[in-house]
N, C-alpha and C positions, 0 to 999 in steps of 0.2 A: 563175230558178234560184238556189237559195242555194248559194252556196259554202263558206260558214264561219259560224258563228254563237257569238257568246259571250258571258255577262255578267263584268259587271265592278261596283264599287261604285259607278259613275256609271251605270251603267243597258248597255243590249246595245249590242252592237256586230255587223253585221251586214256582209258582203260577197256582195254579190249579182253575177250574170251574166243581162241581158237581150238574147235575140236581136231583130234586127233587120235590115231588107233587106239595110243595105250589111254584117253581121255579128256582131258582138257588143259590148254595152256594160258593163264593170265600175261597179258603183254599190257605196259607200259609205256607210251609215246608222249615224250614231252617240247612243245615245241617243233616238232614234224621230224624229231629225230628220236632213233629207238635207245629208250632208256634202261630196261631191263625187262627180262619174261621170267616165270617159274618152271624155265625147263632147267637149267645149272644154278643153282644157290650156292652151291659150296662155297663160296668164297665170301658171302655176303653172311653166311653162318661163321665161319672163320672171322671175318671181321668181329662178330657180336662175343664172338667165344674169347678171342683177346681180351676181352673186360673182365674174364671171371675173378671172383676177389674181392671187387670193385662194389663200393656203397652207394656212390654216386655217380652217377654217366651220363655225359652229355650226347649224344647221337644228333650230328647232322644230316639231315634226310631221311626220309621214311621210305619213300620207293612203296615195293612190294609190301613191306613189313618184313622180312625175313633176317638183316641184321637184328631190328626189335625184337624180334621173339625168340632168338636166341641168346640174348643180354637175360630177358627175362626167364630163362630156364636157369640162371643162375640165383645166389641168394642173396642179389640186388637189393636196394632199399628202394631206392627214387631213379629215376631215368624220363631227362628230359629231352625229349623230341623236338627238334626246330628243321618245321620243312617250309620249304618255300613256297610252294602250288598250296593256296589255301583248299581246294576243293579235291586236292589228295587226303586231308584231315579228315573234313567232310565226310568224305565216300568211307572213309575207317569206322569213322562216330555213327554210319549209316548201317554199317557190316557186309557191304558190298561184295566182301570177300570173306573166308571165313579165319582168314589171316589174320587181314587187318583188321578184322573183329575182335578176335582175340586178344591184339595189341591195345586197341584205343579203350578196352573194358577191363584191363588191369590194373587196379587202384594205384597200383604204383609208376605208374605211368602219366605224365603231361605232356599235353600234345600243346607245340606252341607255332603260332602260323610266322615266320619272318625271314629274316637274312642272319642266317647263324653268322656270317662275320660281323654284323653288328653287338651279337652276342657275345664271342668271342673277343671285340673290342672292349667291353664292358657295359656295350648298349644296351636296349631292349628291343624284342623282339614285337612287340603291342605296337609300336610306331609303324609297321610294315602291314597292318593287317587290312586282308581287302574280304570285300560283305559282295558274295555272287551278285549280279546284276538284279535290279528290285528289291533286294532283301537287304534287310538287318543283319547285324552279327550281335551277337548277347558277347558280354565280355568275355576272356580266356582267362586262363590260370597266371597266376602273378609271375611275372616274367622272370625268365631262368638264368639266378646268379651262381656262381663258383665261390669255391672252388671247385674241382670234381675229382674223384679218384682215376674216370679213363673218359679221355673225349676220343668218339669215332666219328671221322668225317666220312661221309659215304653221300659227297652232294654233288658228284661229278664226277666223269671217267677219269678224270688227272688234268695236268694241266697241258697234257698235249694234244686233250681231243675233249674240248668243252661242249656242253648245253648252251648252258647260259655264256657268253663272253665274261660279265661280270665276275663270274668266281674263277677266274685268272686270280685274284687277290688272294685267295683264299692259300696258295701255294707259296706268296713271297715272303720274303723276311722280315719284314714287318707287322703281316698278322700270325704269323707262324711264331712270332717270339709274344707278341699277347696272348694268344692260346698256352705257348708255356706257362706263362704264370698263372693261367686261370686253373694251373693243375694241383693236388696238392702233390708234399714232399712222394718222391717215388711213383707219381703218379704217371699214368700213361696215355700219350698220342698216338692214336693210328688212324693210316691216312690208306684207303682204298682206290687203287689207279689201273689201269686200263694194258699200262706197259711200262717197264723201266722210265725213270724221270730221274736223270742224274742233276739237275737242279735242284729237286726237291731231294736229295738226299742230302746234297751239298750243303740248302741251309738250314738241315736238321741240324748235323754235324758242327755247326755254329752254335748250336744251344744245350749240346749234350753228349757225352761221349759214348750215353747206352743210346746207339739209335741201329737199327738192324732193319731189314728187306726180307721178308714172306713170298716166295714165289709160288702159285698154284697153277698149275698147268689143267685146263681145261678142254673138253672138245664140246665145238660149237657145232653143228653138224657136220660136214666132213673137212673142216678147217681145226685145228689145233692151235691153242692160242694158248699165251701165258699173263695171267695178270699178275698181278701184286700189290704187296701191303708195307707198305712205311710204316716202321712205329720208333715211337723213340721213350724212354722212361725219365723223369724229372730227377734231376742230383740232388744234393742241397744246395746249390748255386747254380745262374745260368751262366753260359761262356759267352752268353751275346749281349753285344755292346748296344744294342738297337735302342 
């Protein structure tokens, strides 16, 4: 059953409801590729549970909500959201799910529609924002500065099996050592991937000497897969010349 359906200039974006014995699965299609379902979250909880501590958090991508609302079971201050698919916001702010309802009606919570690497650059996010076909947008909440105590980027499978092409960037040396400094002292990066990415640990490794790999081994239906989590923590100095 389709739940929501909308385009966007990167192509449709799709939220579906499949029933099933034990009841019902939310699936996620972005772009005519499958982005995530609420049958295995673990890792996407995992992701959110690395922040605990943390006063302020940036989170790249909303997806499901299931990283978001486990950041918020912590005792969080602020967490800002920067997703790409404005009409994924949308459908939270509408309660489409009872997830993402949850997520987008927590005060402490701002939802921001854009290109987290322009965030992450020291951009804004308000430059990126698209108003569904016929309609207005009323303005968003003032765009989301750093520093931050933990950024989780959860905007892609990694960089060896992208959505969008674009957030290829997102993994190089270049905006990986802006994102460092958008962090504070000690603060923490983690990066949600699909499979080992010896690239991306490599130019972690160039800005940090705490940087470690989270392996969660899952089963997908009768395939067994392993994902993983890159994180790295903030020294008092970077090691990268960038």
């Amino acid at each position: 059953m389709i739940i929501a359906r909308a385009e966007s200039v990167r192509g449709e974006v799709v939220l579906r409801r499949r029933p099933t014995a034990a009841g019902s699965i939310d699936e996620l299609i972005v772009n005519g590729a499958f982005a995530m379902d609420s049958t295995e979250t673990r890792t996407e909880r995992e992701l959110g549970r690395m922040a605990a501590g943390a006063d302020r958090v940036l989170l790249g991508g909303l997806g499901l909500g299931y990283t978001a609302d486990e950041v918020l079971k912590s005792s969080v201050r602020r967490v800002d959201i920067v997703e790409l698919e404005h009409p994924l916001i949308e459908w939270a702010r509408l309660g489409l799910t009872e997830l993402l309802k949850r997520v987008a009606s927590d005060p402490r919570v701002r939802l921001h529609t854009g290109d987290i690497g322009a965030v992450l650059y020291g951009g804004t996010s308000a430059e990126h924002l698209e108003a569904p076909a016929g309609r207005s947008m009323s303005p968003g909440p003032a765009k989301p500065t750093g520093p931050w105590d933990a950024i989780l980027l959860d905007v892609d499978n990694g960089p060896d099996f992208l959505i969008h092409p674009q957030n290829a960037a997102l993994y190089t040396p270049p905006l990986l050592a802006a994102t460092y400094q958008q962090l504070t002292p000690r603060g923490l990066l983690a990066i949600w991937c699909q499979g080992e990415a010896p690239s991306l640990e490599s130019a972690l490794r160039q800005l940090s000497d705490a940087v470690g790999m989270t392996r969660l081994d899952v089963t997908r239906g009768a395939r067994q897969v392993q994902y993983v989590i890159y994180w790295l923590r903030r020294g008092n100095s970077s090691r990268s010349r960038c």
